[in-house]
C-alpha positions as YAML, in Angstrom:
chain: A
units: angstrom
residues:
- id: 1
  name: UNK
  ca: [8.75, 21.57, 13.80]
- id: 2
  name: UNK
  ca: [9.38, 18.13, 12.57]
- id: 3
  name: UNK
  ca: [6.18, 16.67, 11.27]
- id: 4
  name: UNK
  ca: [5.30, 12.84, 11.49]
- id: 5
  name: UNK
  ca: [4.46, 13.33, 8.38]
- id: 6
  name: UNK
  ca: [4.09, 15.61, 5.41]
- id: 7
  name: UNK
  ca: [2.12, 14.51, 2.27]
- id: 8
  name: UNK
  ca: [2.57, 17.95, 0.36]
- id: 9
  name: UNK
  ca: [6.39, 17.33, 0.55]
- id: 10
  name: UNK
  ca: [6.51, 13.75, 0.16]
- id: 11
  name: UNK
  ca: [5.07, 14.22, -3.07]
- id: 12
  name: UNK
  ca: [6.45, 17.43, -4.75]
- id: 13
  name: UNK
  ca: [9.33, 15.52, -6.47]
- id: 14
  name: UNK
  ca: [6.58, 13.97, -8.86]
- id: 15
  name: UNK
  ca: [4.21, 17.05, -9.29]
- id: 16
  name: UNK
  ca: [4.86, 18.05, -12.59]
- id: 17
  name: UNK
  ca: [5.26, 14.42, -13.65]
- id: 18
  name: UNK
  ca: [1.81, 14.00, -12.33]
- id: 19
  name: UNK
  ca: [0.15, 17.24, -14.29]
- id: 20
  name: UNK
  ca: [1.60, 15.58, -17.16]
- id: 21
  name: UNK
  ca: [-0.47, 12.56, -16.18]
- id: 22
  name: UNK
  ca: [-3.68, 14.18, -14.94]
- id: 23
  name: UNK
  ca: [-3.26, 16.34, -18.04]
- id: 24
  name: UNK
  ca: [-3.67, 13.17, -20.60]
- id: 25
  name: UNK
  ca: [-6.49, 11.68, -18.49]
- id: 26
  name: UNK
  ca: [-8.37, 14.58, -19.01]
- id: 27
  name: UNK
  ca: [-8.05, 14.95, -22.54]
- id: 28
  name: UNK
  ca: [-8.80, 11.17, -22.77]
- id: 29
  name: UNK
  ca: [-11.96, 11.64, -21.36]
- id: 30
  name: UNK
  ca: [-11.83, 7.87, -20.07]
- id: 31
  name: UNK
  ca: [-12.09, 7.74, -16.17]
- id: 32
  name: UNK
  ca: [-13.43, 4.51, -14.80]
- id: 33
  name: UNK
  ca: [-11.13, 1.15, -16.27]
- id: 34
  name: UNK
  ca: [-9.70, 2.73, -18.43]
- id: 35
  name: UNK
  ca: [-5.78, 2.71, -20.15]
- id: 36
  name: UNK
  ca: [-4.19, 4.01, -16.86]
- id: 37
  name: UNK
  ca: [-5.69, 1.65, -15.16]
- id: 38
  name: UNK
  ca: [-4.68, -1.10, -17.34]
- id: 39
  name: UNK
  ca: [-1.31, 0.11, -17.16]
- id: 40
  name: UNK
  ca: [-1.17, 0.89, -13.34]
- id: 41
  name: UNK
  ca: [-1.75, -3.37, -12.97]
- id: 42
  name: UNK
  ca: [0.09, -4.26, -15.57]
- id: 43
  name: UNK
  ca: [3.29, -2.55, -13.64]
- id: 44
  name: UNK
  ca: [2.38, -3.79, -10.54]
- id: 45
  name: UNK
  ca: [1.85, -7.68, -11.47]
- id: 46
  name: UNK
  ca: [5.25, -7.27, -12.73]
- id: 47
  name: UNK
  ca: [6.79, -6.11, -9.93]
- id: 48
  name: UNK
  ca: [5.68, -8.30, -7.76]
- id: 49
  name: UNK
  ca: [6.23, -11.38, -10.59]
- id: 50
  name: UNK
  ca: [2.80, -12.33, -10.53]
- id: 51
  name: UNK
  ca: [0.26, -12.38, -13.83]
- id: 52
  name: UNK
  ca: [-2.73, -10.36, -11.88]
- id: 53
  name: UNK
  ca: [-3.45, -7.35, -10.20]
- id: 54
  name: UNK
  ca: [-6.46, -5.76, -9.76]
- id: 55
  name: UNK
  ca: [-6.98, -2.63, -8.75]
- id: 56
  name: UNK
  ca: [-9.97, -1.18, -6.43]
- id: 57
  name: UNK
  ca: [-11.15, 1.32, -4.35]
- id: 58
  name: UNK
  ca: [-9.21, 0.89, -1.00]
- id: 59
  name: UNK
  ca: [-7.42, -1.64, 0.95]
- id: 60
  name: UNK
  ca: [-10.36, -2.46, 3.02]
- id: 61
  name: UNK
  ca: [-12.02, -3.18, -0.26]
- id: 62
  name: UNK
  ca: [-9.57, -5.77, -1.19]
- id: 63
  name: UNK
  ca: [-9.60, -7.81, 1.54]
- id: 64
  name: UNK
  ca: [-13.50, -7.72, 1.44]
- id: 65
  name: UNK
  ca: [-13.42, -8.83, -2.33]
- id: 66
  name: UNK
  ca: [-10.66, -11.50, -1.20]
- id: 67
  name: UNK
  ca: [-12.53, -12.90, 1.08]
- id: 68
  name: UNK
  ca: [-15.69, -12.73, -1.37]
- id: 69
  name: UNK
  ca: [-13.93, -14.48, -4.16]
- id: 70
  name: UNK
  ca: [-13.66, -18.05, -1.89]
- id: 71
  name: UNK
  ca: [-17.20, -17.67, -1.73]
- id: 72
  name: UNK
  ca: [-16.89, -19.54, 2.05]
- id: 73
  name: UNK
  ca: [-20.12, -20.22, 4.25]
- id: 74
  name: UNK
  ca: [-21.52, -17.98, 6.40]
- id: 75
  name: UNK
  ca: [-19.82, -17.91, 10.15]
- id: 76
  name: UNK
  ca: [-16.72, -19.70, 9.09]
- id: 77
  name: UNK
  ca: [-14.12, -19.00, 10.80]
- id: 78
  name: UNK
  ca: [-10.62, -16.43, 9.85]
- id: 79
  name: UNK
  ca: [-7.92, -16.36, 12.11]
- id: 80
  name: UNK
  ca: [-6.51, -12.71, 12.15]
- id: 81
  name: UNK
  ca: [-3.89, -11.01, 14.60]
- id: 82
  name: UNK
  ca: [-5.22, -9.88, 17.65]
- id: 83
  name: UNK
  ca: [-3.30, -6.18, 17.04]
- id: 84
  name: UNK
  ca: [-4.27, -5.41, 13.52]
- id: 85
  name: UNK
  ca: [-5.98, -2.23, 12.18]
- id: 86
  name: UNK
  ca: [-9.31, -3.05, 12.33]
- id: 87
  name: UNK
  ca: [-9.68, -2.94, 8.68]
- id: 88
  name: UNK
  ca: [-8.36, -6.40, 8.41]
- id: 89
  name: UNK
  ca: [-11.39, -7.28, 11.07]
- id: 90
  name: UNK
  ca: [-14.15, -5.52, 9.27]
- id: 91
  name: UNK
  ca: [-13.04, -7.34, 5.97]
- id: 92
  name: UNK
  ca: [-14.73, -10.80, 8.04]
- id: 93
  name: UNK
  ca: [-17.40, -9.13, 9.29]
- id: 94
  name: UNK
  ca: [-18.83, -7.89, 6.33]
- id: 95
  name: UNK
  ca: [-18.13, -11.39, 4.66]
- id: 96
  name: UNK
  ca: [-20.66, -12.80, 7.54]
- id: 97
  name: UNK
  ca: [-17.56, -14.72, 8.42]
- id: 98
  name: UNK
  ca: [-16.29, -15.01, 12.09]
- id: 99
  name: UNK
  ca: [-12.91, -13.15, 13.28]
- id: 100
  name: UNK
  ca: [-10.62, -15.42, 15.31]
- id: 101
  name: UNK
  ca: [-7.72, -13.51, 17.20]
- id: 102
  name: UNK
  ca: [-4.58, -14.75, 18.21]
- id: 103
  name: UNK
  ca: [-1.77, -12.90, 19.67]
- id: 104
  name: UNK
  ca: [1.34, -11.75, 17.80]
- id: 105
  name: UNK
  ca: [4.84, -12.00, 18.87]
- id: 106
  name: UNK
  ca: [5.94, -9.47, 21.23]
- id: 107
  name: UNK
  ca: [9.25, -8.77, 19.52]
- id: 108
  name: UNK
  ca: [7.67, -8.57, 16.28]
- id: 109
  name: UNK
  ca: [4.32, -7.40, 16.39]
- id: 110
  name: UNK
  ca: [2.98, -10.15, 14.05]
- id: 111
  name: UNK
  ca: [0.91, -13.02, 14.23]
- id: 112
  name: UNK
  ca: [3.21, -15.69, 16.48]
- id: 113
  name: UNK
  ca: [2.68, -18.77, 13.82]
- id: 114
  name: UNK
  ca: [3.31, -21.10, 17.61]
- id: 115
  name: UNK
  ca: [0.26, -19.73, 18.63]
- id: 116
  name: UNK
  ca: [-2.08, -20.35, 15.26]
- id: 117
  name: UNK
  ca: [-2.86, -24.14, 15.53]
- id: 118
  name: UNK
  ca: [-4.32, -23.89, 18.98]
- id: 119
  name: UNK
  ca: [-6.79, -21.72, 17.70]
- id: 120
  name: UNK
  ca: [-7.79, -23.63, 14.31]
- id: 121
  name: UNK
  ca: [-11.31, -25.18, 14.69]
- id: 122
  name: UNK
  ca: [-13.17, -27.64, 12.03]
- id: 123
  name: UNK
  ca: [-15.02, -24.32, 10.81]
- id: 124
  name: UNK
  ca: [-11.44, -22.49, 10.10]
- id: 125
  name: UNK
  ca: [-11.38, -21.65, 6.41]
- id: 126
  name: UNK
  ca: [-8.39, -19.23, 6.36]
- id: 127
  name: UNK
  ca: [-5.69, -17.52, 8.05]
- id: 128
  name: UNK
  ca: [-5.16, -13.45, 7.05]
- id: 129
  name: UNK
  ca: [-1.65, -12.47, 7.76]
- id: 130
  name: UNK
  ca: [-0.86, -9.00, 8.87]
- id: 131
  name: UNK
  ca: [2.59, -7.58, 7.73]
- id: 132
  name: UNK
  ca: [2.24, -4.84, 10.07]
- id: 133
  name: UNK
  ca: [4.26, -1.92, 9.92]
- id: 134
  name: UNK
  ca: [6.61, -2.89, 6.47]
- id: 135
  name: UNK
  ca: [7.73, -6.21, 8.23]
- id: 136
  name: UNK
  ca: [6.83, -9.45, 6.90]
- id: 137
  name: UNK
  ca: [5.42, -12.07, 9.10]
- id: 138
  name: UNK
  ca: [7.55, -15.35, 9.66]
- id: 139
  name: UNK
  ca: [5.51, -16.62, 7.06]
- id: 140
  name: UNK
  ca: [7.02, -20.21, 6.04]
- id: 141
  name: UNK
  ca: [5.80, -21.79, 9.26]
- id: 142
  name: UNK
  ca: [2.49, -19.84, 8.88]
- id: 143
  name: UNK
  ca: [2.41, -21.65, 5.14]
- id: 144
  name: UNK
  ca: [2.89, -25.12, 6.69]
- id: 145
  name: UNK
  ca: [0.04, -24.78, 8.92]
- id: 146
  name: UNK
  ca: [-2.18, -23.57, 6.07]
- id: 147
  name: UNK
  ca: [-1.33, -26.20, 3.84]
- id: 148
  name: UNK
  ca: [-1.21, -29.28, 6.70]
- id: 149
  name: UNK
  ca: [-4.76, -27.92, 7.35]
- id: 150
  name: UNK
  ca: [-6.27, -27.10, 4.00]
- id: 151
  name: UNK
  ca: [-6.47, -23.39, 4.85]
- id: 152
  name: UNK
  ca: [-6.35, -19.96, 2.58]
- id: 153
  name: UNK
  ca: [-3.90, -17.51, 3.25]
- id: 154
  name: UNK
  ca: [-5.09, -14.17, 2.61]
- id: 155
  name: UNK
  ca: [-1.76, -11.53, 3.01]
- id: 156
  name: UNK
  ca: [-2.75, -8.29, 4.44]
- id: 157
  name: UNK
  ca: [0.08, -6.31, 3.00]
- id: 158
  name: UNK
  ca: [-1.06, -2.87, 3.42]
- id: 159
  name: UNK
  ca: [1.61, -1.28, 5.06]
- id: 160
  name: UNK
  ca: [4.12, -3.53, 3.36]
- id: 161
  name: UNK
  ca: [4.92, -2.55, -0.12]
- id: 162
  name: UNK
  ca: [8.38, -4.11, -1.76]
- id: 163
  name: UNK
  ca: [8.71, -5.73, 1.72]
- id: 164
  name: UNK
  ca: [10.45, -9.73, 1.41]
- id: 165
  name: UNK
  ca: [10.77, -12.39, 3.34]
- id: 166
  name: UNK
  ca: [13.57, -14.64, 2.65]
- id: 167
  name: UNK
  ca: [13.61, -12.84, -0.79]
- id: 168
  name: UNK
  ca: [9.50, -13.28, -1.50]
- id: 169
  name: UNK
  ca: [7.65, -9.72, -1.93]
- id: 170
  name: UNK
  ca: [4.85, -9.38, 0.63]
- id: 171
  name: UNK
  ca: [1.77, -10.12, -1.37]
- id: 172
  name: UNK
  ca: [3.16, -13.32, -2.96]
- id: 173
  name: UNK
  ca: [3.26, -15.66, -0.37]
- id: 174
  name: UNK
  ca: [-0.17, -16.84, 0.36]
- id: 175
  name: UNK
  ca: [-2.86, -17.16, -2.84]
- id: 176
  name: UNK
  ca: [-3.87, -13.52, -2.41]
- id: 177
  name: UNK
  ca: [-1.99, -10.19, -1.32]
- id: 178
  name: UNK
  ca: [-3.71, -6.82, -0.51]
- id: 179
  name: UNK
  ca: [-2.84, -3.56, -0.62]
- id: 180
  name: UNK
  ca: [-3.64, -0.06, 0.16]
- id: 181
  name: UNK
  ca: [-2.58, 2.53, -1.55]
- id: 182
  name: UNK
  ca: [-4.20, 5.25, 0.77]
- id: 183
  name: UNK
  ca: [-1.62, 8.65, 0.40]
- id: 184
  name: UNK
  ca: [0.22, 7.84, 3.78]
- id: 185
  name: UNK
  ca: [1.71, 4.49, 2.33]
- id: 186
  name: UNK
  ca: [5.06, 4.22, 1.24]
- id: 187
  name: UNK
  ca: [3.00, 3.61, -2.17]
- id: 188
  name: UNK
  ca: [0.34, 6.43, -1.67]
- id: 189
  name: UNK
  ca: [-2.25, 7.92, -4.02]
- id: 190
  name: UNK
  ca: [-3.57, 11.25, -3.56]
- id: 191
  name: UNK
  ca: [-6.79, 9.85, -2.39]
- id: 192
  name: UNK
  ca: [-7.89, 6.50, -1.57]
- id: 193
  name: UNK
  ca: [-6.99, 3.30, -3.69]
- id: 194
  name: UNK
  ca: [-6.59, -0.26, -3.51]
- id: 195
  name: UNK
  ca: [-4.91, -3.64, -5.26]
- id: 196
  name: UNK
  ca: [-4.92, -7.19, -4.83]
- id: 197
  name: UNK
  ca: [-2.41, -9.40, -6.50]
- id: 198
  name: UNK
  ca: [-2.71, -13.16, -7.52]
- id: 199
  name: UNK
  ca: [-1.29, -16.31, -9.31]
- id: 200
  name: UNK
  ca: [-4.66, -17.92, -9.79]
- id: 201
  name: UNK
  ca: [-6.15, -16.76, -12.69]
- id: 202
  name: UNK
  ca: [-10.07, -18.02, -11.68]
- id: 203
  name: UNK
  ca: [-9.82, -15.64, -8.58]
- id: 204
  name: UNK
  ca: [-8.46, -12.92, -10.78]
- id: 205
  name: UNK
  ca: [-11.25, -13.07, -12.68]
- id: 206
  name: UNK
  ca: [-13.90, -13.72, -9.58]
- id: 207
  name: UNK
  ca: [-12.01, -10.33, -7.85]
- id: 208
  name: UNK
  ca: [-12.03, -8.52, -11.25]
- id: 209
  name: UNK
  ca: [-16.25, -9.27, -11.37]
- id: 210
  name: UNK
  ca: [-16.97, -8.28, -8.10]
- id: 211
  name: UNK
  ca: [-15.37, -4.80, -8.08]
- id: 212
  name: UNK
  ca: [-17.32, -4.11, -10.94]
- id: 213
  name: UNK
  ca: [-20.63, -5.05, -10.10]
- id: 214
  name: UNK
  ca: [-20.03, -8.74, -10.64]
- id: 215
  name: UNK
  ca: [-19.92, -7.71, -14.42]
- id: 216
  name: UNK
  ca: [-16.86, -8.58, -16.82]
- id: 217
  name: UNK
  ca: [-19.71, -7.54, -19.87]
- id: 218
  name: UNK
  ca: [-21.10, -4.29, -19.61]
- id: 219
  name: UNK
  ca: [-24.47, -4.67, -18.08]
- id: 220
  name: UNK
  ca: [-24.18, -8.46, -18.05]
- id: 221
  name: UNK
  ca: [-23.99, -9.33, -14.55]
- id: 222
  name: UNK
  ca: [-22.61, -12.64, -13.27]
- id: 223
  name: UNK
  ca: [-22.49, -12.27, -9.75]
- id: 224
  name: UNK
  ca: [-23.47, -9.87, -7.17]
- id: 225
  name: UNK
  ca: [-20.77, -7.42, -6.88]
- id: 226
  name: UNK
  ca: [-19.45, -3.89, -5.73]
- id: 227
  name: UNK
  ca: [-18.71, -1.05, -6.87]
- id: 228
  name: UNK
  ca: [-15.25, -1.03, -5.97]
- id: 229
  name: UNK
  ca: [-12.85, 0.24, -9.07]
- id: 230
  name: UNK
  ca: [-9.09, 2.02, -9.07]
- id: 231
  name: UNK
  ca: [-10.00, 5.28, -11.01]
- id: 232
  name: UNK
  ca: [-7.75, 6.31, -13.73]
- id: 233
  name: UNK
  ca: [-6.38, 9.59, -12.55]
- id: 234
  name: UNK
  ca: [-4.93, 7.84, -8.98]
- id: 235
  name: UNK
  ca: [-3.78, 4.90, -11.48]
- id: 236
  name: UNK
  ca: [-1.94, 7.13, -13.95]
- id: 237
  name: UNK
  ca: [-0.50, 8.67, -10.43]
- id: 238
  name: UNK
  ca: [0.40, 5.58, -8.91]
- id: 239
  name: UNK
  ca: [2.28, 4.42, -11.87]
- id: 240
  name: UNK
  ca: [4.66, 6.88, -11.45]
- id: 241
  name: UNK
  ca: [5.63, 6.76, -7.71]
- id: 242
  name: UNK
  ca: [5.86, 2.78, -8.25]
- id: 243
  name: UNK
  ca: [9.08, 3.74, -10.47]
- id: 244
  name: UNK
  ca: [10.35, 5.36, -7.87]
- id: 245
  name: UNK
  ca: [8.92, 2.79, -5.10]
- id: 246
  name: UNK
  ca: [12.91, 1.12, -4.15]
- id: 247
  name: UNK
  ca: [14.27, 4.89, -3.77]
- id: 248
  name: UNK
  ca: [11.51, 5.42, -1.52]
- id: 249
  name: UNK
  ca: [12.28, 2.46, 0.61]
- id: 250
  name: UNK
  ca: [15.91, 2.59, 0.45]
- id: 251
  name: UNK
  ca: [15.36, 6.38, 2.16]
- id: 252
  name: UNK
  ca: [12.99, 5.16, 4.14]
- id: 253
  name: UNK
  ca: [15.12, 2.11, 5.41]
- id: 254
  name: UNK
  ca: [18.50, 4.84, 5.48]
- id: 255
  name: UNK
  ca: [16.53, 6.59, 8.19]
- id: 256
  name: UNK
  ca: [15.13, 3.41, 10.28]
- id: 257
  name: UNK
  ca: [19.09, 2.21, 10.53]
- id: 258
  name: UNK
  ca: [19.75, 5.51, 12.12]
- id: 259
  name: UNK
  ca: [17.43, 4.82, 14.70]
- id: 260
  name: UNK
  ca: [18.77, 1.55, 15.11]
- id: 261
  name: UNK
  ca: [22.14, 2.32, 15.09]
- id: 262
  name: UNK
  ca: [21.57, 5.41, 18.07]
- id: 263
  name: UNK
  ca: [19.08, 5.45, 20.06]
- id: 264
  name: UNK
  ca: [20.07, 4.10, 23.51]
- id: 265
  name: UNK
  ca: [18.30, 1.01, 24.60]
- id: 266
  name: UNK
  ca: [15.65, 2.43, 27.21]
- id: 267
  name: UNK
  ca: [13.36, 2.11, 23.85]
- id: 268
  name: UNK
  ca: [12.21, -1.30, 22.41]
- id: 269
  name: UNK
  ca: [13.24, -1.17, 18.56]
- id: 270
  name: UNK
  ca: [11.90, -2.59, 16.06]
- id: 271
  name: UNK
  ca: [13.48, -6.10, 15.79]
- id: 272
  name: UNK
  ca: [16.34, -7.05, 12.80]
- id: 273
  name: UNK
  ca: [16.90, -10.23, 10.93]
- id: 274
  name: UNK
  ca: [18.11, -11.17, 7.83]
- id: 275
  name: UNK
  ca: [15.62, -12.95, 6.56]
- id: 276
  name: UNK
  ca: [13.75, -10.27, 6.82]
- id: 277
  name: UNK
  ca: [13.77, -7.36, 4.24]
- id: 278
  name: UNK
  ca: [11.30, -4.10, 6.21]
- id: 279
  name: UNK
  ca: [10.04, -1.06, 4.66]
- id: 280
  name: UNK
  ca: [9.52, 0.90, 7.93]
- id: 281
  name: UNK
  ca: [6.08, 2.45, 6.52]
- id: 282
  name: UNK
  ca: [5.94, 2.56, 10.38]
- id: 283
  name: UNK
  ca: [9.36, 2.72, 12.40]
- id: 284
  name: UNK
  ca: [8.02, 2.33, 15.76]
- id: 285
  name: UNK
  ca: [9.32, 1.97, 19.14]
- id: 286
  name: UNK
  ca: [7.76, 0.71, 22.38]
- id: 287
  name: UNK
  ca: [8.00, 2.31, 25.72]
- id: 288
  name: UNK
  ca: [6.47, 2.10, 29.03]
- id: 289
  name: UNK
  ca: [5.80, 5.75, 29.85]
- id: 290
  name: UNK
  ca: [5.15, 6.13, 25.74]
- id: 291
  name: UNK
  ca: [1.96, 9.18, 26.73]
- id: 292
  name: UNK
  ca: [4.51, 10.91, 28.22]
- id: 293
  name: UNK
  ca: [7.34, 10.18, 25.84]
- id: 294
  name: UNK
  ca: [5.38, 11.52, 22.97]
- id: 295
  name: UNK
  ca: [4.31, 15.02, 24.99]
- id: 296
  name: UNK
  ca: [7.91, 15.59, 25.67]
- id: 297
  name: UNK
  ca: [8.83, 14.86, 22.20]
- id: 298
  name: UNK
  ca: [6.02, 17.37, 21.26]
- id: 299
  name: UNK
  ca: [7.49, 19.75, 23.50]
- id: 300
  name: UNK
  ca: [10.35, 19.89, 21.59]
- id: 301
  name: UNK
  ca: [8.48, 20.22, 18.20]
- id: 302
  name: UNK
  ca: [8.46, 16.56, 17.22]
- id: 303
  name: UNK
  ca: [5.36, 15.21, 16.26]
- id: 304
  name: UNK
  ca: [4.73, 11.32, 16.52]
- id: 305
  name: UNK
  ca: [1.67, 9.38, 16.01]
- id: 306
  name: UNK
  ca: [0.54, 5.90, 17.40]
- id: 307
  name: UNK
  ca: [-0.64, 2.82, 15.48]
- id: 308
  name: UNK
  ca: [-3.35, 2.31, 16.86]
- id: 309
  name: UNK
  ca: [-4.03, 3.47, 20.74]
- id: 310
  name: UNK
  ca: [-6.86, 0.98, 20.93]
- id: 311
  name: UNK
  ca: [-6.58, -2.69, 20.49]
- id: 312
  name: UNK
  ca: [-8.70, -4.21, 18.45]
- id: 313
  name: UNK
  ca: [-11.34, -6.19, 21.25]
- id: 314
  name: UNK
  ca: [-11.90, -3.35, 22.95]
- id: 315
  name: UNK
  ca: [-12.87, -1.31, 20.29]
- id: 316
  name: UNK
  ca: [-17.01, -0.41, 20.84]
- id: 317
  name: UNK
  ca: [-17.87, -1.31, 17.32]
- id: 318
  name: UNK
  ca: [-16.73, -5.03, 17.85]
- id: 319
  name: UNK
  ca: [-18.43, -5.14, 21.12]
- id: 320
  name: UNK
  ca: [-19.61, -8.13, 22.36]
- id: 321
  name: UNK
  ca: [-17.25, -10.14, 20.03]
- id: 322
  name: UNK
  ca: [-14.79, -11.02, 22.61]
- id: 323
  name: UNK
  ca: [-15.79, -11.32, 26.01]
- id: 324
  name: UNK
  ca: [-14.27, -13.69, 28.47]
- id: 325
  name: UNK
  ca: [-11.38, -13.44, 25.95]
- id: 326
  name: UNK
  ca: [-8.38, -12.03, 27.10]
- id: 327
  name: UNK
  ca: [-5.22, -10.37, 24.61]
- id: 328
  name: UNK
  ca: [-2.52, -9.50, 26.85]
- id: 329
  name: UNK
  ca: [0.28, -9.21, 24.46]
- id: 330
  name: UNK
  ca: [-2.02, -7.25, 22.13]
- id: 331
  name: UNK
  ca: [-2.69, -4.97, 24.68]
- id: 332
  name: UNK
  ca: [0.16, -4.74, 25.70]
- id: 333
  name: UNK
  ca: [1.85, -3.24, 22.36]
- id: 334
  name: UNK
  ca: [-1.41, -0.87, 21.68]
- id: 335
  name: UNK
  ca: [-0.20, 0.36, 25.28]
- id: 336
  name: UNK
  ca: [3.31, 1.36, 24.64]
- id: 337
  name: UNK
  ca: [3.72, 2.03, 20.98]
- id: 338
  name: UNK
  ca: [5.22, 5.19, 19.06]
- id: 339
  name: UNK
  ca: [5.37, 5.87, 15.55]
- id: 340
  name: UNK
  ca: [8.26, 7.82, 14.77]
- id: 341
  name: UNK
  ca: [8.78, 10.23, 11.85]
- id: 342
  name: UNK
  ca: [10.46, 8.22, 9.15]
- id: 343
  name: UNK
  ca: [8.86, 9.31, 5.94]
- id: 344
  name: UNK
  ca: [10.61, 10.88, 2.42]
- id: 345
  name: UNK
  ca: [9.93, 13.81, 3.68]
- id: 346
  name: UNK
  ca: [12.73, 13.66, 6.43]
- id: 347
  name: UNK
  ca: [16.21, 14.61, 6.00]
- id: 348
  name: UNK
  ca: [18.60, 12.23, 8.21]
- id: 349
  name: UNK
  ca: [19.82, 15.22, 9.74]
- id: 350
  name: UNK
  ca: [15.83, 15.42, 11.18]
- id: 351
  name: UNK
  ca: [16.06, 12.01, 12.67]
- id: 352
  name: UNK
  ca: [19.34, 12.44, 14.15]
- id: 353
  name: UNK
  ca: [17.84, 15.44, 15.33]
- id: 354
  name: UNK
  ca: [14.72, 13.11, 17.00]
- id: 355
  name: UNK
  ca: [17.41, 10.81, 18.38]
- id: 356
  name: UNK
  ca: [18.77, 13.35, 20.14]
- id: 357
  name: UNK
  ca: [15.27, 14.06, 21.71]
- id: 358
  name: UNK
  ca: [14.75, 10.81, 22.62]
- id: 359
  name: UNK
  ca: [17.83, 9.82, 24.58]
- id: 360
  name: UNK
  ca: [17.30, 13.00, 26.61]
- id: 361
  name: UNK
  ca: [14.07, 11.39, 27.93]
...
């Protein structure tokens, strides 16, 4: 069996690294914002050659403190892809804020930036990119349009760790970048976690009060906040697989090429430029018949997974939201999409192996 995915595997290389870790956190008897913590953001600002990051519970969390931190009237408007995780949605919901969708670019499955003026309105506040998958979005046009019409640009950078765009880490782009750090991510804790990163030191601080009740004082509380906090043992963990965060893409990226570079062209790849630096969190192909591509690839003891089966205006929860409104292209992708194993776990003779499958289909 080739798994999509194997978590135990993908992080045995760093298990006794991480006793080490857990080891010292428990004898610290510090657990909440605490030195690991401090140390975990301290690495990751760096990296991404920022002075902030903050870290916090999940990604959904820090796009909901994100959005908090602009403190932006009720039912303004956010224009967000029309094929994102919904997490990205729910983020402007629970702001009271109002979710525009536009459509992404079929060859890219990211927000087109031609189709992003047509949908600004005099209540639009901000635009949330998506860098779905590991690839950036085309993001310099997308940062014209912002700026020509006073928006914020929020990155949603989940699935995009160390990914560039024309040499700029995902995350750095707009004014803030969020992340996940949920244990299926190229950087993955072994529970859930989050981080935002950011030039601008009053939303640091803003971001860094809300997660923590609104409180930079103990039990001095400036604003109403969350309780949203990075916990020292996943920080203390995190700070070692970021070390090892390039070797994980350059694997990661070794197996995506062999995709590229073999399967036949029945399946839509995921597009190529050189502007563009991916991370292949998700290497995912689109197919017509993809339901039965993905039982005959089970068949043969290759397990896939699909991201997401369910677009994001049809989902019951945002019901009511969208009709009259119709997402073809978005619909479209959520119909035909395949996640295929590409994951440190996987040798490349396991994806030559699913290449194989696939061009017997």
């Amino acid at each position: 069996m080739i798994p999509y995915d194997d978590l135990r595997l993908v992080n045995q290389p760093f298990e006794e690294a991480f006793k080490q870790e857990f080891a010292e956190v428990l004898a610290n008897g510090w657990y909440i914002l605490g030195k690991k913590v401090k140390e975990f953001e301290e690495a990751y600002a760096a990296y991404h050659g920022v002075p902030h990051a903050i870290g916090v519970a999940n990604g959904l969390d820090a796009l909901i403190l994100a959005l908090k931190a602009y403190q932006f009237e009720p039912g303004s408007e956010v224009i967000v892809p029309s094929n994102t995780f919904i997490a990205t949605i729910l983020s402007i919901l629970h702001n009271q804020l109002s979710p525009v969708l536009v459509e992404p670019d079929i060859a890219t499955c990211n927000i087109d930036p031609s189709r992003i003026e047509a949908a600004i309105t005099p209540r639009t506040k901000a635009i949330i990119v998506v860098h779905l998958y590991g690839k950036c979005c085309d993001m310099d046009p997308i940062l014209a349009i912002a700026a020509r019409h006073g928006l914020k640009l929020v990155e949603d950078s989940a699935q995009a760790h160390g990914a560039r765009y024309r040499n700029r880490l995902a995350g750095t782009m707009g004014e803030i970048g969020c992340f996940s750090f949920y244990p299926g991510k190229n950087l993955g804790a072994l529970g859930d976690g989050g981080g935002i990163v950011t030039s601008q030191d009053d939303l640091a601080r803003k971001m860094r009060q809300l997660r923590n009740y609104g409180s930079e004082i103990k039990y001095y509380n400036e604003e109403v906040g969350y309780n949203s906090r990075l916990d020292e043992v996943q920080a203390a963990l995190l700070s070692i697989k970021l070390r090892a965060l390039d070797q994980i893409t350059a694997h990661k990226r070794k197996l995506a090429q062999i995709y590229h570079d073999h399967l036949k062209a029945d399946f839509m790849k995921p597009q190529v430029h050189p502007d563009f630096f991916d991370v292949y969190h998700i290497y995912n192909i689109r197919h017509p018949k993809r339901d039965a591509l993905r039982e005959f690839l089970l068949a043969r003891d290759i397990r896939t997974e699909i991201h997401y089966p369910v677009a994001p205006n049809r989902q019951k929860a945002l019901q009511g939201l969208y009709q009259g409104q119709d997402f073809p292209i978005s619909e479209q992708i959520h119909a035909t999409t395949l996640s295929l194993p590409c994951s440190t776990c996987h040798s490349e003779q396991d994806i030559y192996r699913v290449v194989e499958a696939l061009n017997q289909f």
